[in-house]
Backbone as CSV, one residue per row, in Angstrom:
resi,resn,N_x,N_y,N_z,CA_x,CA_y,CA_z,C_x,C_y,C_z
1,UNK,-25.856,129.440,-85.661,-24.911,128.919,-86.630,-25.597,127.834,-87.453
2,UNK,-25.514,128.077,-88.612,-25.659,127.081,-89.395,-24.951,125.404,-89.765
3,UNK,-25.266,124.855,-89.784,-24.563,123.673,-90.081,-24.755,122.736,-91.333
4,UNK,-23.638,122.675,-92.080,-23.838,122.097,-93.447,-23.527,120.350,-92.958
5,UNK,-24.456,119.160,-94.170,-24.040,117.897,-93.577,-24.027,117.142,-94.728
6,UNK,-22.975,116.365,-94.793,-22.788,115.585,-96.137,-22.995,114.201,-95.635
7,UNK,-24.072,113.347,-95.556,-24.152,111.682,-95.703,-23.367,111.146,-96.648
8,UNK,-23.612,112.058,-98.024,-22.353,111.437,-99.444,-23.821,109.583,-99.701
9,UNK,-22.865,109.145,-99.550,-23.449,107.541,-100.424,-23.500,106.944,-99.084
10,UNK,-23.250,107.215,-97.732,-23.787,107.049,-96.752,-25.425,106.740,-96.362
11,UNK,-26.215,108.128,-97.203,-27.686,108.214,-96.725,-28.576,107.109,-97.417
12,UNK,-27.597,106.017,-98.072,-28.409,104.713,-99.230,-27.266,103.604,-98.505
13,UNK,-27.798,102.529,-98.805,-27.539,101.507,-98.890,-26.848,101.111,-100.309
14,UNK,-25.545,100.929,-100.144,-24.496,100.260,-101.823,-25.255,98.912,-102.376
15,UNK,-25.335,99.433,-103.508,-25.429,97.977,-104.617,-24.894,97.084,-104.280
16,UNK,-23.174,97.559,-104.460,-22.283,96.412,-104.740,-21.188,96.917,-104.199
17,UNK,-20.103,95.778,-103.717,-19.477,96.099,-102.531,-18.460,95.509,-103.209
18,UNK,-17.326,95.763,-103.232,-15.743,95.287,-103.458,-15.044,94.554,-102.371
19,UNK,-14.300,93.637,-102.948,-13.700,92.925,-101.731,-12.211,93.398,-101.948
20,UNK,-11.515,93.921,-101.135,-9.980,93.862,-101.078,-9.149,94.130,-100.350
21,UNK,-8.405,93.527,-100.000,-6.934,92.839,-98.921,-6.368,93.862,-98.689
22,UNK,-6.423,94.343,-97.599,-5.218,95.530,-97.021,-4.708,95.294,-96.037
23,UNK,-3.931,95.867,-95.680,-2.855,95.587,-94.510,-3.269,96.660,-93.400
24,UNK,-3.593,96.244,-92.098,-4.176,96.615,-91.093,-3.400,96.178,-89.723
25,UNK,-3.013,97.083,-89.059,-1.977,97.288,-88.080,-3.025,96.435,-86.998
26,UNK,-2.341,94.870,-86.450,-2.688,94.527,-85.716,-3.539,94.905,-84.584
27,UNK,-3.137,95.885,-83.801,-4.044,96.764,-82.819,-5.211,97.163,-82.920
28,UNK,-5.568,97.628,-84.457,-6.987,98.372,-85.009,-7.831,97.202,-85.804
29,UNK,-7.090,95.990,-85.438,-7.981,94.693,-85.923,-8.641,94.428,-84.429
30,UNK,-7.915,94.011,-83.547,-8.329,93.528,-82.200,-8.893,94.481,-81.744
31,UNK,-9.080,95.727,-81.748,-10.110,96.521,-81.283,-11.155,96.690,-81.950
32,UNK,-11.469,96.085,-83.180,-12.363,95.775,-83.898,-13.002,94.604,-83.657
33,UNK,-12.395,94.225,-83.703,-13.098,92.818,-83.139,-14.267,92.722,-81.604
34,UNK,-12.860,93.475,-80.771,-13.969,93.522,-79.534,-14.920,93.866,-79.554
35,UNK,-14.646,95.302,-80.525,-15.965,96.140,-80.661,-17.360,96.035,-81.464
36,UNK,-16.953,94.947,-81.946,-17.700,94.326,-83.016,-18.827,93.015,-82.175
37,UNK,-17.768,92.554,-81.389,-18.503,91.501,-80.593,-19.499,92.189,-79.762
38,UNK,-19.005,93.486,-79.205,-20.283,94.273,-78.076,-21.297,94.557,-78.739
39,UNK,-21.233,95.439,-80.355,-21.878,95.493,-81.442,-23.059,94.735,-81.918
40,UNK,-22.494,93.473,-82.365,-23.254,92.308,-82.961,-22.780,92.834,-84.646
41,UNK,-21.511,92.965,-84.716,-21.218,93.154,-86.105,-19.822,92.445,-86.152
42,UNK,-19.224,91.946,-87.533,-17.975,91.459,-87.702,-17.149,92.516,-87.385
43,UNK,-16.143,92.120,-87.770,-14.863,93.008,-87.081,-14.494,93.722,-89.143
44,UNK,-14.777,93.717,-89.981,-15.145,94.140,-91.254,-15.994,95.071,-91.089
45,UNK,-17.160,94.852,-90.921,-18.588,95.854,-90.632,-17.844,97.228,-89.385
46,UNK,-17.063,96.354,-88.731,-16.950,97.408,-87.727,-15.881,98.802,-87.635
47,UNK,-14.857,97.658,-88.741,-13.972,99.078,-89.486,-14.598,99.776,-90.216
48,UNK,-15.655,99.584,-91.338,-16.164,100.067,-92.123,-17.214,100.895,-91.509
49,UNK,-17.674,100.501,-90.244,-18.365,101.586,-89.436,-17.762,102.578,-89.617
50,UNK,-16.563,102.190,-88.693,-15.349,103.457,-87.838,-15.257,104.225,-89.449
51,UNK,-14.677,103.910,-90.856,-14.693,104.474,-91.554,-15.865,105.381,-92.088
52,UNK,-16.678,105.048,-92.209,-17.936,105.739,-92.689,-18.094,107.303,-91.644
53,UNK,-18.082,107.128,-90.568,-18.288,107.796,-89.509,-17.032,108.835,-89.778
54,UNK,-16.048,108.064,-89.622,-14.759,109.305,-90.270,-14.848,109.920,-91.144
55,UNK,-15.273,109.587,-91.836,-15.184,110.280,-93.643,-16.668,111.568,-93.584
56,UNK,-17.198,111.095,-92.540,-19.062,111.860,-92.106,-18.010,112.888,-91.642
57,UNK,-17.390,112.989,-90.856,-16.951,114.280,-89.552,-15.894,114.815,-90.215
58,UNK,-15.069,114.097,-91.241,-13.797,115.017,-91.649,-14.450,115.560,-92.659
59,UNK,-15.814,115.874,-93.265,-16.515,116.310,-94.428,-17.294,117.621,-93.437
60,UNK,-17.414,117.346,-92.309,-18.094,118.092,-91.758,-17.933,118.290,-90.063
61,UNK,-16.365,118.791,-90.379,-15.753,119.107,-89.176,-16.674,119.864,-87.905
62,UNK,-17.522,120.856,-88.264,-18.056,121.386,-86.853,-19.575,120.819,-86.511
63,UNK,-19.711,119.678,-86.553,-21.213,118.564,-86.372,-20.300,117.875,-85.438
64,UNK,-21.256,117.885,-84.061,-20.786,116.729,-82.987,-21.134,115.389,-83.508
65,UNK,-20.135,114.857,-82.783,-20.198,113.503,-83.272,-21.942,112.663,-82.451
66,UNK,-22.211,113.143,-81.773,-23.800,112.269,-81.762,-24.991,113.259,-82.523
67,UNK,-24.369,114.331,-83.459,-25.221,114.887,-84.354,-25.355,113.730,-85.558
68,UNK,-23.717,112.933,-86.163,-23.808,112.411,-87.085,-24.349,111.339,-86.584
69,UNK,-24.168,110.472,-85.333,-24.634,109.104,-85.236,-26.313,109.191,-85.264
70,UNK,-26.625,110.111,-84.943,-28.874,110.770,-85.097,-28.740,110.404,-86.372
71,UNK,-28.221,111.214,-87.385,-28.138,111.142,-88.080,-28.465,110.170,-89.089
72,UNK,-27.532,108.811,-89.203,-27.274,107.803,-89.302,-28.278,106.949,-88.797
73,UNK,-28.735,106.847,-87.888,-29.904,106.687,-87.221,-30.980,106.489,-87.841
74,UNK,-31.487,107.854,-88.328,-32.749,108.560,-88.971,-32.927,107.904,-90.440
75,UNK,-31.198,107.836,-91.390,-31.204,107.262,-92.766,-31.505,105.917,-92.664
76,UNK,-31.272,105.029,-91.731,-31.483,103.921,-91.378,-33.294,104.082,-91.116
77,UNK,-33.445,104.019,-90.135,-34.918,104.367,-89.983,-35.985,104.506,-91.365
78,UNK,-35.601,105.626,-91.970,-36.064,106.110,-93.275,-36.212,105.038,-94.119
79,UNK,-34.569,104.080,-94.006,-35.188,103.417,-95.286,-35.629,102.077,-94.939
80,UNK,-35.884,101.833,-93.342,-36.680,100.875,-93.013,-38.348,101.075,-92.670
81,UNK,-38.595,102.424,-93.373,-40.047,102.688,-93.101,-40.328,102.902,-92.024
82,UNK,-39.551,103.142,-91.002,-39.978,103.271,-89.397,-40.113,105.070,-88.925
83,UNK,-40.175,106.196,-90.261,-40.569,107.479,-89.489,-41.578,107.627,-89.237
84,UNK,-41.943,108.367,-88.325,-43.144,108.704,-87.852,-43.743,110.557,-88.407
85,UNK,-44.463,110.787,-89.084,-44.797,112.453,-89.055,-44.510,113.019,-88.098
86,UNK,-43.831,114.071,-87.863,-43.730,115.351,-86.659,-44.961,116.042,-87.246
87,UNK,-45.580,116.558,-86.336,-46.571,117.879,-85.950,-45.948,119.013,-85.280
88,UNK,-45.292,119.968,-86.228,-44.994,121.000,-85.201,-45.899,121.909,-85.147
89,UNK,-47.057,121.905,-84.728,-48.565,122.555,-84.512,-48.318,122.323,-82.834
């Protein structure tokens, strides 16, 4: 089976970032937060994780979810200069 994969504006790093006020159901703040603290990210960074990651899997429903986090991984990597050449010889 083939598998199609959309990063979208994911596989770069944004210019420029918007700031704006939404209303966020108490519960999915404090679990942000925690998760953010285990992390080493704000509880902002960490919704915007959870979002990014959502918007990856509902674009590309049949990719396991530690296909996209490699993934994510690798674009990171990439644009910190850290790949290494494969040899498939």
């Amino acid at each position: 089976m083939a598998y199609r994969y959309n990063l979208g504006r994911f596989g770069r790093e944004e210019s420029s970032m918007a700031t704006t006020s939404i209303r966020l159901d108490q519960e999915l703040v404090d679990k942000a937060t925690i998760m953010a603290r285990a992390l080493n990210r704000t509880p902002p960074k960490q919704i915007e994780h959870w979002a990014k990651i959502g918007e990856i899997m509902e674009d590309n429903p049949d990719l396991p979810y530690e296909f996209v986090r490699q993934a994510l991984i690798a674009v990171a990597e990439r644009e910190a200069g850290k790949l290494e050449s494969y040899d498939f010889g």
